[in-house]
C-alpha positions, 0 to 999 in steps of 0.5 A, a space after each residue: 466790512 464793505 458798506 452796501 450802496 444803500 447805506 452809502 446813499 442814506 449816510 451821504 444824504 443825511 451828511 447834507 441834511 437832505 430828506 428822501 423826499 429832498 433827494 427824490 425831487 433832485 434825482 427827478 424820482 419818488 421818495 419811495 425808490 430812495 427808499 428803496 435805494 437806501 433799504 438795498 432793495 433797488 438799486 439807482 439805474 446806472 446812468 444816474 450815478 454820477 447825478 447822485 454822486 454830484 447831489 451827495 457831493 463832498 468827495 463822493 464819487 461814482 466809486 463810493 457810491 458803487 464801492 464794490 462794484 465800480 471795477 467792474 463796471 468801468 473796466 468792462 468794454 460796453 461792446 466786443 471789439 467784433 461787433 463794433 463798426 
């Protein structure tokens, strides 16, 4: 069984001893959206990923941190080729 996102963050953070509020201050949000991070009711914005898989460090990479995901995020081209200059 796949792990959710958010049980990826919560184990990877309590691996390095970190609190919510630890995590919180690195990634410049609140305790309550790791929180939330942690509980799948939010999700990281997608641009802070790789802050929050350098936090976590130890192996964990963008990949792990989106496990079901990260295909399709990083295979998919951001613009059709039509509109790009």
């Amino acid at each position: 069984m796949n792990k959710t996102m958010g049980t990826i963050i919560s184990e990877a953070r309590k691996e390095k001893n970190l609190t919510q509020a630890d995590l919180a201050t690195a990634m410049n949000v609140t305790d309550k959206a790791v929180s939330k991070w942690e509980r799948d009711i939010a999700c990281p914005d997608i641009n802070s990923i790789p802050k929050l898989a350098e936090i976590l460090g130890e192996g964990k990479t963008v990949v792990t941190i989106l496990p079901d995901t990260a295909e399709r995020y990083f295979s998919t081209p951001l613009f059709d080729e039509e509109i790009c200059f």
